[in-house]
DRENTITOR-24018 format. One line per 5 residues: their letters; for each residue x, y, z of N, C-alpha, C. Coordinates in nm, 2 decimals. Layout:
// DRENTITOR-24018
a) X:Y:Z:X:Y:Z:X:Y:Z | ...
END
This chain:
// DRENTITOR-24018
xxxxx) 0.99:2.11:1.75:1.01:2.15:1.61:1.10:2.06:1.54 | 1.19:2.02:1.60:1.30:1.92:1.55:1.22:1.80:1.52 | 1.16:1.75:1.64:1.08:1.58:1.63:0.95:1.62:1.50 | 0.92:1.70:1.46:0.81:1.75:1.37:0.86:1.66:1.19 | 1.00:1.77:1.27:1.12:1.75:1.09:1.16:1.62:1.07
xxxxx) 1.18:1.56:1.17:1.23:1.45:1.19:1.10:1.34:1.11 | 0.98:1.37:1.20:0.88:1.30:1.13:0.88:1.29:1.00 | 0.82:1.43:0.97:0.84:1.45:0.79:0.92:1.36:0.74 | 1.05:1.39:0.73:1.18:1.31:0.64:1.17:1.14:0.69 | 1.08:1.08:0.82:1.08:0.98:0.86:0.98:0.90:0.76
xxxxx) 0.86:0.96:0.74:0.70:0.92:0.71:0.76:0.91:0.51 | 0.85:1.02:0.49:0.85:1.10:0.31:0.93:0.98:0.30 | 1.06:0.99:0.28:1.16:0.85:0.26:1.13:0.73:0.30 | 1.10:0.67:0.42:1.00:0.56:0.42:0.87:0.50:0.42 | 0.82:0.61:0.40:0.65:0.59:0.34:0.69:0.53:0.17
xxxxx) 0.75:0.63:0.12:0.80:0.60:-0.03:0.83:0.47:-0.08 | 0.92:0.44:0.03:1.01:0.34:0.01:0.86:0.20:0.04 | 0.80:0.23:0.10:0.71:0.15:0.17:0.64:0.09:0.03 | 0.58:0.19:-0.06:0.52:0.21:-0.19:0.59:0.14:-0.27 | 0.71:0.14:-0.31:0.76:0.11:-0.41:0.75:-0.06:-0.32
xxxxx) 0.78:-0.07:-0.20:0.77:-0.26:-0.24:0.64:-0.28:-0.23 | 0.52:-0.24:-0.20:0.36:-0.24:-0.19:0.36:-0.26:-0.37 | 0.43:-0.17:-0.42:0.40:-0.20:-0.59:0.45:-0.32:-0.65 | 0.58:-0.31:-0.61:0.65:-0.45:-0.63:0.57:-0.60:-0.62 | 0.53:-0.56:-0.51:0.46:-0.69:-0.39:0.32:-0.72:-0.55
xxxxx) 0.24:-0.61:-0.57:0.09:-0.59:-0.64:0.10:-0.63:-0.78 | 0.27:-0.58:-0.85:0.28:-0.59:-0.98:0.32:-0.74:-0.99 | 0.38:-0.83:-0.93:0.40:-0.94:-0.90:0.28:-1.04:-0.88 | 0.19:-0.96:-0.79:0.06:-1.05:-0.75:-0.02:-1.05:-0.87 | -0.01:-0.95:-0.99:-0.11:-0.93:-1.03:-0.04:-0.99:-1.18
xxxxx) 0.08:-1.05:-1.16:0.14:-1.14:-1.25:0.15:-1.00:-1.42 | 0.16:-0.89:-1.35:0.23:-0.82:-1.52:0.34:-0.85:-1.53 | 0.36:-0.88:-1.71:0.46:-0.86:-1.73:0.61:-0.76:-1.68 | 0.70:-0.84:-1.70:0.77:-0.74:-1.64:0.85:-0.64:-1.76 | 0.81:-0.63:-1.84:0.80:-0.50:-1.99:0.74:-0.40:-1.99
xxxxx) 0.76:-0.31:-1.87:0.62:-0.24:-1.83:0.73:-0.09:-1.77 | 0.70:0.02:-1.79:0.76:0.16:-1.75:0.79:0.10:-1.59 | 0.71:0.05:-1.52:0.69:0.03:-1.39:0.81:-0.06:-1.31 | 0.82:-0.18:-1.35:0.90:-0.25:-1.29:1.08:-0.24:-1.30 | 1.11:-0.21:-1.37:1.24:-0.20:-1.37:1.28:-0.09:-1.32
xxxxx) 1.18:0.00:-1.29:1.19:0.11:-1.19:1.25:0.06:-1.02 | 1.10:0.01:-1.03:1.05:-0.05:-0.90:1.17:-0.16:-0.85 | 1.22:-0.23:-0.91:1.30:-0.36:-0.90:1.43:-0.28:-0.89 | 1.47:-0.18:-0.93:1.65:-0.04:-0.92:1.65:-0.08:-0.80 | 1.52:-0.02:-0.74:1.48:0.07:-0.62:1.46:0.00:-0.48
xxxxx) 1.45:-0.14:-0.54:1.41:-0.18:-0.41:1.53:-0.32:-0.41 | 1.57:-0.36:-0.56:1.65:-0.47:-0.51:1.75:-0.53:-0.38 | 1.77:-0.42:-0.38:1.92:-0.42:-0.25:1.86:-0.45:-0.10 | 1.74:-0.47:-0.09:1.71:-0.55:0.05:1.63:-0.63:-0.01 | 1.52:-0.68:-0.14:1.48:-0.79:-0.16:1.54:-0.88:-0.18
xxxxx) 1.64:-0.87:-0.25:1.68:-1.00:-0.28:1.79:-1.09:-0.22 | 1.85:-1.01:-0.08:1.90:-1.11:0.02:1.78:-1.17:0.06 | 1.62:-1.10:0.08:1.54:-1.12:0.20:1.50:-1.29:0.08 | 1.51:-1.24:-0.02:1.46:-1.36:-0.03:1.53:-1.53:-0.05 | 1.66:-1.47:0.00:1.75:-1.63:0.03:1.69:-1.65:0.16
xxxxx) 1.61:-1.59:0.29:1.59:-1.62:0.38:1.47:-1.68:0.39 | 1.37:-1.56:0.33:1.21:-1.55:0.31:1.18:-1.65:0.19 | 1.12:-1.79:0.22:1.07:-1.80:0.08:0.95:-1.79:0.01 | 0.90:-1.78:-0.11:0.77:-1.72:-0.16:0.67:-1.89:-0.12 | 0.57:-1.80:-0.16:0.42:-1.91:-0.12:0.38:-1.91:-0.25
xxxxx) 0.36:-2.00:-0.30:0.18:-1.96:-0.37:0.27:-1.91:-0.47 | 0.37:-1.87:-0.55:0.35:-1.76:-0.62:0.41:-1.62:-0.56 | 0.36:-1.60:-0.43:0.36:-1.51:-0.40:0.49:-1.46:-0.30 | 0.52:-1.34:-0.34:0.66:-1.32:-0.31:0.69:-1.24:-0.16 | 0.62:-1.32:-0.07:0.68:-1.31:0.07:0.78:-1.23:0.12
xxxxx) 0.89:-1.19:0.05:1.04:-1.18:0.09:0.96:-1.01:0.06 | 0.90:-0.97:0.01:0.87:-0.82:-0.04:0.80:-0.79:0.06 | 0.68:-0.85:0.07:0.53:-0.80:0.13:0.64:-0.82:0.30 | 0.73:-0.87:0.33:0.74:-0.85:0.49:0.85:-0.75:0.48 | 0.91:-0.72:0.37:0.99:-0.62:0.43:0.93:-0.48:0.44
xxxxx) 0.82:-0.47:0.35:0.73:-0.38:0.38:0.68:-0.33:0.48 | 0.59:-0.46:0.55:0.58:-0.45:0.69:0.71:-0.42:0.81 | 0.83:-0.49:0.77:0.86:-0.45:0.88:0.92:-0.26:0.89 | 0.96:-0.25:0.76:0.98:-0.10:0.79:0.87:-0.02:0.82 | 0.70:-0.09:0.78:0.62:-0.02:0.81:0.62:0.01:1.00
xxxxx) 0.68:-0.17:1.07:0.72:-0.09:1.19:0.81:-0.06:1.27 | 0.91:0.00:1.20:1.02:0.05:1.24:0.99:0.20:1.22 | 0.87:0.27:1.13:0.82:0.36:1.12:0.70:0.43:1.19 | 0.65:0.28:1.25:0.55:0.34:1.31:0.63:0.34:1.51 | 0.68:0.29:1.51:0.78:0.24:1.63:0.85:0.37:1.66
xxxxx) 0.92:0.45:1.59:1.00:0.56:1.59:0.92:0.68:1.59 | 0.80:0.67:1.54:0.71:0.77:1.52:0.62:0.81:1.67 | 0.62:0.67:1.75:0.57:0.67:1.87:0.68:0.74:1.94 | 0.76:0.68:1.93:0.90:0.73:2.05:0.92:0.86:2.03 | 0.93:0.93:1.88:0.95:1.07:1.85:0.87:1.15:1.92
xxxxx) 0.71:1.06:1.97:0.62:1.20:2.01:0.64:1.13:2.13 | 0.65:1.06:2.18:0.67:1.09:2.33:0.54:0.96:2.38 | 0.49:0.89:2.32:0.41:0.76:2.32:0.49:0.62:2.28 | 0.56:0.59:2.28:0.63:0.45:2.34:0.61:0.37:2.39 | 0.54:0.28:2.38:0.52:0.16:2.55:0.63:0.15:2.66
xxxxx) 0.61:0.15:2.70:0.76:0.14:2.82:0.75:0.04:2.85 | 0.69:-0.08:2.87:0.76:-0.23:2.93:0.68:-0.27:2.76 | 0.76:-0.35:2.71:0.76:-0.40:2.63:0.71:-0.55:2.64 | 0.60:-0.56:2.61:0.54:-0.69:2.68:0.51:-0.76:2.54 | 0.49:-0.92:2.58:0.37:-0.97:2.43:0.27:-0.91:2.38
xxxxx) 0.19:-0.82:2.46:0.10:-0.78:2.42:0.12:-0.68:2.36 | 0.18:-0.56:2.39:0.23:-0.44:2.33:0.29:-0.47:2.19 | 0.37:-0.60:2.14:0.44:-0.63:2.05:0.33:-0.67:1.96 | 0.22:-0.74:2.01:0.07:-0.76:1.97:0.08:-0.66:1.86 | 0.01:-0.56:1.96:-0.09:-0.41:1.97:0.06:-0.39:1.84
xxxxx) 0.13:-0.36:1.85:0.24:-0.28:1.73:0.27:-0.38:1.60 | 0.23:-0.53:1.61:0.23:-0.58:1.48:0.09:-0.58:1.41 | -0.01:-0.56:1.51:-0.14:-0.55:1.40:-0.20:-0.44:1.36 | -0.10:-0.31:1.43:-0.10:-0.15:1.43:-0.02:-0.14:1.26 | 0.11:-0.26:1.23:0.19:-0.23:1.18:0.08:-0.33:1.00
xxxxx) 0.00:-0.40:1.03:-0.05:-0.45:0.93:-0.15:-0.37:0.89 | -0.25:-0.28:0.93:-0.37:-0.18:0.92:-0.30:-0.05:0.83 | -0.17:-0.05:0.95:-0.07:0.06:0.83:-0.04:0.02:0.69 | 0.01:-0.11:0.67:0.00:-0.17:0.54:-0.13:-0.17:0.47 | -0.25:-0.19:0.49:-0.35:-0.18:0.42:-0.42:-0.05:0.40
xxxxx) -0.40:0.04:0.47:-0.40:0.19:0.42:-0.33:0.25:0.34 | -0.17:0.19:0.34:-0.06:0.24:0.21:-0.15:0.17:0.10 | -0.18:0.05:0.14:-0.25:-0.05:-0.02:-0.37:-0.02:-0.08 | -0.49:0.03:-0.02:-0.55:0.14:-0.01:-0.55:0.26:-0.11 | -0.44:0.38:-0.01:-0.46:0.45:-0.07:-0.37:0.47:-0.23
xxxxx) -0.27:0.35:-0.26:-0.20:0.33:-0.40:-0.32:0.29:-0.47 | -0.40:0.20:-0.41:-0.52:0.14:-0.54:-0.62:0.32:-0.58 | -0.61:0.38:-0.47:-0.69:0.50:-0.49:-0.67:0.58:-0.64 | -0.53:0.56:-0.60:-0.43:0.62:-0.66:-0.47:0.59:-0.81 | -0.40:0.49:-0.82:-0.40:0.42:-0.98:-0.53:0.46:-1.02
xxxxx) -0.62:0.48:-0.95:-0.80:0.47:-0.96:-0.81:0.58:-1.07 | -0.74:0.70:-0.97:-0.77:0.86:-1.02:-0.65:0.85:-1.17 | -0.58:0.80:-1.19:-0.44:0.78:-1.27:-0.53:0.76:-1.37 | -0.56:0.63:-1.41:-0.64:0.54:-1.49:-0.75:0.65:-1.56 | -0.82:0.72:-1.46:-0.95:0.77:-1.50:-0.89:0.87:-1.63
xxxxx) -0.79:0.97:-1.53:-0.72:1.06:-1.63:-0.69:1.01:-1.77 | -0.61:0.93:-1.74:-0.57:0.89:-1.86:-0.64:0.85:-1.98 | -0.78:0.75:-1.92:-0.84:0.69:-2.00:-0.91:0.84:-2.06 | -0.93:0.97:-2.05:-0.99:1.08:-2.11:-0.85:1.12:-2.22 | -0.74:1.14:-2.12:-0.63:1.19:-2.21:-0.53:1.13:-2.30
xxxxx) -0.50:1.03:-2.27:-0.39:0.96:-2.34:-0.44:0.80:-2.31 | -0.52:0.71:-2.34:-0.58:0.55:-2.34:-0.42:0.49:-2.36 | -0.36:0.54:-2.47:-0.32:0.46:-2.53:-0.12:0.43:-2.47 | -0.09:0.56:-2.36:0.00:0.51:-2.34:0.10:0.38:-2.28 | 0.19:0.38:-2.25:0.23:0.23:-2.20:0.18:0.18:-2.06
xxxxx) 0.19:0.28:-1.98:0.15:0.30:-1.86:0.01:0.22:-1.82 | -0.08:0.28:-1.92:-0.22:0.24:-1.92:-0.25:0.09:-1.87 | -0.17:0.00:-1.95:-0.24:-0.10:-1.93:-0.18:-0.19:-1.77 | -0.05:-0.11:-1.76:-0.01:-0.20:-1.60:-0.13:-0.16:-1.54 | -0.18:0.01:-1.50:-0.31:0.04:-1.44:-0.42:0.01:-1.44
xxxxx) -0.40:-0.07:-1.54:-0.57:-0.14:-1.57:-0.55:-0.26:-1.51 | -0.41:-0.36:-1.56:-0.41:-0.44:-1.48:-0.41:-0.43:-1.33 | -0.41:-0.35:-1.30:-0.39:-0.32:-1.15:-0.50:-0.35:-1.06 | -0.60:-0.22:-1.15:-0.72:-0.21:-1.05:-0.82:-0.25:-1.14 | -0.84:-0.35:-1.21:-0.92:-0.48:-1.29:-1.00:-0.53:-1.16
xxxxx) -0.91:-0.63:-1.08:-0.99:-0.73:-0.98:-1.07:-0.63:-0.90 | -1.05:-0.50:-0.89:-1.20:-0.42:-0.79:-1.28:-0.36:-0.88 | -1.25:-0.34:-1.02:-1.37:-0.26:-1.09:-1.42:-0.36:-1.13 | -1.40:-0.49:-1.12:-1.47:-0.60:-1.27:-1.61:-0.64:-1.20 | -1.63:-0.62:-1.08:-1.73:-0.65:-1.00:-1.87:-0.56:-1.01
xxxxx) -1.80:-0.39:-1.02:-1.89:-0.31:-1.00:-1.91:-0.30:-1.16 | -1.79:-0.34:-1.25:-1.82:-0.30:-1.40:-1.97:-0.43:-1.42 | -1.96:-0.50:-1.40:-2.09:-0.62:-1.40:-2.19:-0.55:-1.33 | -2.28:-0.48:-1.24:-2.37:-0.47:-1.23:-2.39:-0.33:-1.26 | -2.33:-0.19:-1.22:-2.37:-0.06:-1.33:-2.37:-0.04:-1.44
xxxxx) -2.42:-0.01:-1.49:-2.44:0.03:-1.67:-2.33:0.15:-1.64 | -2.29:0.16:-1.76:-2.22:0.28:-1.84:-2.37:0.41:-1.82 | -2.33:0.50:-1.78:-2.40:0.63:-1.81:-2.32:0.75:-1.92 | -2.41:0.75:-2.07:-2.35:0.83:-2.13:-2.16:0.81:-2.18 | -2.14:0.67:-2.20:-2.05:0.60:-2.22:-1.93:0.66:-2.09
xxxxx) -2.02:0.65:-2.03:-1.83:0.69:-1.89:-1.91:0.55:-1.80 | -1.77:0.55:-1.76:-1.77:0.40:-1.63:-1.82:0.48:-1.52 | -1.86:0.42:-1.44:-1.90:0.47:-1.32:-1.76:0.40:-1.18 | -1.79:0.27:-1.25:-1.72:0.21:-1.13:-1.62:0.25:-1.04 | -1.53:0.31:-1.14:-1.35:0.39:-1.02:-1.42:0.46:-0.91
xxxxx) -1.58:0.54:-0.96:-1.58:0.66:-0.81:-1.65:0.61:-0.76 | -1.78:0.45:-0.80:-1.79:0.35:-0.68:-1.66:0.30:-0.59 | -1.56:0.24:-0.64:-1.47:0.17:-0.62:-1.40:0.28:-0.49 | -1.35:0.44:-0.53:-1.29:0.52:-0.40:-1.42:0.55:-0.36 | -1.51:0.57:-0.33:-1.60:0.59:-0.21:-1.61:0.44:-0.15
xxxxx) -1.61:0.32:-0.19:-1.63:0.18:-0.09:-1.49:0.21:-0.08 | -1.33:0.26:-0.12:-1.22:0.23:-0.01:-1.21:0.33:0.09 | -1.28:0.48:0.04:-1.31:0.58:0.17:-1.35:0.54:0.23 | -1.47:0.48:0.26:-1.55:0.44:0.37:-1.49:0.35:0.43 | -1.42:0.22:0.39:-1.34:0.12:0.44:-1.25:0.19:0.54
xxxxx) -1.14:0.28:0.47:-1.03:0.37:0.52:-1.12:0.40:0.68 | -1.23:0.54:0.61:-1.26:0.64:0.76:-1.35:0.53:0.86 | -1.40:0.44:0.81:-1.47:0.36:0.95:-1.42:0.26:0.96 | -1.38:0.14:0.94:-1.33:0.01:1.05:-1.17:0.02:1.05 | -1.11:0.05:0.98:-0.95:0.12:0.93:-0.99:0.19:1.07
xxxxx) -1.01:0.35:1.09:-0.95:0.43:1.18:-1.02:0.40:1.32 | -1.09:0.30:1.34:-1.19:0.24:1.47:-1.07:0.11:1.47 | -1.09:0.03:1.42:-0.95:-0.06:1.47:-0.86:-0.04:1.48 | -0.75:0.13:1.44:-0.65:0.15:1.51:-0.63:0.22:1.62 | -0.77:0.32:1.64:-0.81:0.38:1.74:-0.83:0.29:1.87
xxxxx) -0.88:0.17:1.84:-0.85:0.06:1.99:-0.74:0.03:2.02 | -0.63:0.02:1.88:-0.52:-0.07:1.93:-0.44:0.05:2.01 | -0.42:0.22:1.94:-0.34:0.30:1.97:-0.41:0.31:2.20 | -0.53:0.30:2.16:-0.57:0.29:2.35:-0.48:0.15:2.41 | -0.50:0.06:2.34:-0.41:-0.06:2.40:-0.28:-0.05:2.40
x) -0.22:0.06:2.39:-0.07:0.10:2.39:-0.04:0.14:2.58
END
């Protein structure tokens, strides 16, 4: 009952936390402005471990490295603790096991990334019925632009509604429930 609670407050606080640099990491990739309800949020919240990481970590490309790995690694210091809590822990800690838990720890990152694009998916749709015009709107569009611009090019509009967002979460459902839970499903046996 304890290790249950423990989960909860383990998964809620650092799942969260996981999110806000996943956004950080996306709002950055996806070059928005940073004038946006979103980032100055995002940037309170997460400064105090990026921006040492990034005297260490340097960016590539543009791209801001120092984020996207601290993500990962809390992603496995959460998945690491999550084993131990239930009583599945590797016990000799080998190369391989460290393998198995860093590419356990990347699949976990693309399911947080995943299910946030989901997210914005269902956000965006609302909005664009209720409110197009708030500020919000357009970081979300910038967001999830590079997956709908594909499907927005070959479906027509039906009855002036997009189709594409509920193309877009049924191709990340199916992504998620088959090669996502079959490739962790090997690695969790390789434990």
């Amino acid at each position: 009952m304890l290790n249950q609670g423990a989960l909860f407050l383990l998964d809620t606080v650092f799942g969260l936390f996981i999110i806000a640099l996943l956004l950080r990491f996306y709002l950055q990739l996806m070059r928005i402005p940073y004038r946006n309800p979103l980032s100055p949020f995002l940037i309170a919240l997460t400064d105090f471990l990026v921006r040492p990481a990034r005297r260490i970590i340097p960016g590539l490309w543009g791209l801001d490295l120092a984020t996207l790995l601290l993500a990962w690694v809390i992603e496995l210091f959460v998945l690491s603790t999550t084993l131990w809590l239930n009583g599945m822990a590797p016990h000799p800690f080998t190369p391989g096991t460290v393998m198995v838990l860093c590419l356990l720890g990347t699949t976990g990152l693309l399911k947080q990334s995943m299910h946030i694009f989901m997210l914005i998916l269902v956000i965006q749709a609302v909005l664009s019925w209720v409110n197009p015009y708030t500020p919000i709107f357009q970081v979300l569009n910038s967001l999830s632009r590079p997956f709908l611009i594909f499907f927005q090019k070959r479906i027509p509009t039906v009855g002036n509604v997009d189709l594409s967002p509920f193309i877009v979460l049924i191709v990340f459902q199916l992504i998620l429930t088959i090669p996502l839970t079959w490739i962790e499903s090997i690695l969790y046996g390789m434990l």
